[in-house]
C-alpha positions as CSV (number, residue, x, y, z in Angstrom):
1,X,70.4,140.2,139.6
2,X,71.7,143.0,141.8
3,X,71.9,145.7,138.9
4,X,68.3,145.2,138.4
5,X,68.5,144.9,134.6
6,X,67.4,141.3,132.7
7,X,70.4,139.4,131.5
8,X,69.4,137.2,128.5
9,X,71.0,133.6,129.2
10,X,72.1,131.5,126.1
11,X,70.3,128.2,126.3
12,X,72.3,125.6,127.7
13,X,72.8,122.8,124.7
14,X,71.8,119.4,125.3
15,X,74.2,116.4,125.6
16,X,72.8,114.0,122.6
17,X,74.8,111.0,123.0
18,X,72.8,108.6,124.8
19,X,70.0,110.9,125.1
20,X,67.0,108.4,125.2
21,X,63.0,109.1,126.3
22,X,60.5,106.3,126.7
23,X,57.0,106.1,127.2
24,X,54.2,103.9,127.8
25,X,50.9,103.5,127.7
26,X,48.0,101.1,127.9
27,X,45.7,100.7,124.8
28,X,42.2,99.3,124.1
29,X,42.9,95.5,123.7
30,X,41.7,93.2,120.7
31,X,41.3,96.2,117.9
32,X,42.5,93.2,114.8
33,X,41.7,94.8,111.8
34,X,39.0,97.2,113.0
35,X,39.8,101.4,113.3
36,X,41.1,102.8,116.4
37,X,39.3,104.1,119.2
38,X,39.6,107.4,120.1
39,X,41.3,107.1,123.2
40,X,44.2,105.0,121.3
41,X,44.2,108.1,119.0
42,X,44.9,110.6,121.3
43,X,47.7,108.3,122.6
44,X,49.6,108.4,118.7
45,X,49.1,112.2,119.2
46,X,50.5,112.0,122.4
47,X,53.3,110.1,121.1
48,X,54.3,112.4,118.4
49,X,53.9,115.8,120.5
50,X,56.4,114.0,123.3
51,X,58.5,113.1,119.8
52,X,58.4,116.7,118.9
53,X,59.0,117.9,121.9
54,X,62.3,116.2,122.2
55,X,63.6,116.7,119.2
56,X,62.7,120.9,119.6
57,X,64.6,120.2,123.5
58,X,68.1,118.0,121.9
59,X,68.1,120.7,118.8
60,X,66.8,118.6,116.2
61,X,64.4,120.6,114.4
62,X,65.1,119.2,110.9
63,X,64.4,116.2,111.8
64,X,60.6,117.0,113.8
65,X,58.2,116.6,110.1
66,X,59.9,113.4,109.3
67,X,60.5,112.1,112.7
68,X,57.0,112.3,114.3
69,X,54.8,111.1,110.9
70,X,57.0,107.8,111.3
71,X,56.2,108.0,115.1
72,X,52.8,108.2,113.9
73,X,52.9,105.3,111.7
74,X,54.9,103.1,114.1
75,X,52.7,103.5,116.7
76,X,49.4,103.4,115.0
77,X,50.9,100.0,113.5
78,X,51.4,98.8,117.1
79,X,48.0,99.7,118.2
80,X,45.6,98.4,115.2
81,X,47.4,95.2,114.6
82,X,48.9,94.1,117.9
83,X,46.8,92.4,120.5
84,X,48.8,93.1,123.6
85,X,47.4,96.1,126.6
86,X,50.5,98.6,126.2
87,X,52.7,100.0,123.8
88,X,56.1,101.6,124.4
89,X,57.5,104.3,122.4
90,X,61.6,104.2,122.9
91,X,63.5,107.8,121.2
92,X,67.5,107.7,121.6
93,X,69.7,109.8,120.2
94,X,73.5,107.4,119.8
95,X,76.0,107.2,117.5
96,X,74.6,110.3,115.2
97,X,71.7,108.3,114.8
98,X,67.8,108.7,116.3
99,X,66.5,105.9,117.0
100,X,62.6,105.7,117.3
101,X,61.4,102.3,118.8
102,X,57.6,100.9,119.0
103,X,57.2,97.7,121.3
104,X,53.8,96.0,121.1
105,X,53.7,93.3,122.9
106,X,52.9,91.0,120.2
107,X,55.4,88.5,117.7
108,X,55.2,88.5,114.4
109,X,56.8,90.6,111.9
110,X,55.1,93.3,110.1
111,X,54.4,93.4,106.2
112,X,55.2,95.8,104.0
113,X,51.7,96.3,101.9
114,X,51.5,97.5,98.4
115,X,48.5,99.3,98.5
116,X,45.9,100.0,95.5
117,X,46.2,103.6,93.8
118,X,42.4,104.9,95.6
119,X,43.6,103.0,98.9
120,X,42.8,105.1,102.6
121,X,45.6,102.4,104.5
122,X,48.5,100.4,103.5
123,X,51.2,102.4,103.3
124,X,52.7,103.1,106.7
125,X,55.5,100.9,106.8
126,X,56.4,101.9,103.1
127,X,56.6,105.6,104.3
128,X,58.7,104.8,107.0
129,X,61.6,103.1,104.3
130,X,61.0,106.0,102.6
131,X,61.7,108.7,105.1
132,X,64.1,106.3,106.6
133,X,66.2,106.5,103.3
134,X,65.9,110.0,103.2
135,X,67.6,110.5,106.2
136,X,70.4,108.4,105.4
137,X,69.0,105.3,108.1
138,X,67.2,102.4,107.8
139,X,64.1,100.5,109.4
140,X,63.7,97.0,110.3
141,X,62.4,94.7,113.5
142,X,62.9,92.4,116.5
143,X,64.1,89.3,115.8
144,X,60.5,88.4,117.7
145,X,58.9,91.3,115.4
146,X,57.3,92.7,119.0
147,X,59.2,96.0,118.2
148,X,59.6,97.8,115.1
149,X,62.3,100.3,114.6
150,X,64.0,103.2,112.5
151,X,66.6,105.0,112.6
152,X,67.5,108.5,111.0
153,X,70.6,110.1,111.1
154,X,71.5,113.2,112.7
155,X,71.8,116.4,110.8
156,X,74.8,118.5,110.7
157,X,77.2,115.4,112.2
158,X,76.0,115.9,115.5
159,X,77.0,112.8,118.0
């Protein structure tokens, strides 16, 4: 700067069509049914801090609350009932949608629980349609049920 003085930039905005981020990570392998091991636990922190992350970085602040509990969810499916050694967490921002993707490894589609009233589990999936519909999106899977999906759309008619 030759006058010496601090010129304050404006932050450059971020292209959001096509705008995609994927990670993957290993994960402790045969957890059917039991809890999940810390290390797996850091990695669905992991995987909603990168979420958040994103979403601060493309402009999407609405969306971060919503966004990284059904990260949370998605991927905490993937690691206590799948039986494969890596997960794969997929964001994209297309169409005035974000898309949030969880691969597994492992066929089979998920089910939707009903869970009792004093229940601690069972109600992942149902908070994703929830906060799916919220949004205006949807949820759904692979035809081979190895990834499960939502979609939100974009606030404010962004692309």
């Amino acid at each position: 700067m030759a006058d010496g003085l601090c010129h304050e930039r404006q932050p450059k905005r971020v292209p959001l069509e096509n705008n995609r981020m994927s990670v993957c990570f290993e994960v402790s392998p045969s957890r059917a049914g039991g809890g999940i091991p810390e290390g797996d636990a850091r990695r669905v922190r992991m995987a909603r801090r990168l979420a958040a992350a994103r979403l601060r970085y493309c402009g999407l602040e609405p969306l971060i609350d919503d966004a990284t509990l059904i990260v949370s969810e998605l991927v905490t499916n993937a690691i206590q009932h799948g039986d494969g050694a890596q997960v794969t967490f997929t964001m994209t921002v297309r169409g005035g949608l974000l898309h949030l993707a969880v691969h597994d490894e492992t066929p089979g589609q998920p089910v939707t629980c009903t869970a009792e009233d004093d229940a601690e589990c069972g109600r992942g999936l149902f908070l994703v349609d929830r906060l799916a519909a919220a949004h205006g999106g949807t949820w759904g899977t692979s035809d081979d049920g190895a990834t499960t999906w939502c979609c939100l759309t974009v606030p404010g008619g962004r692309p």
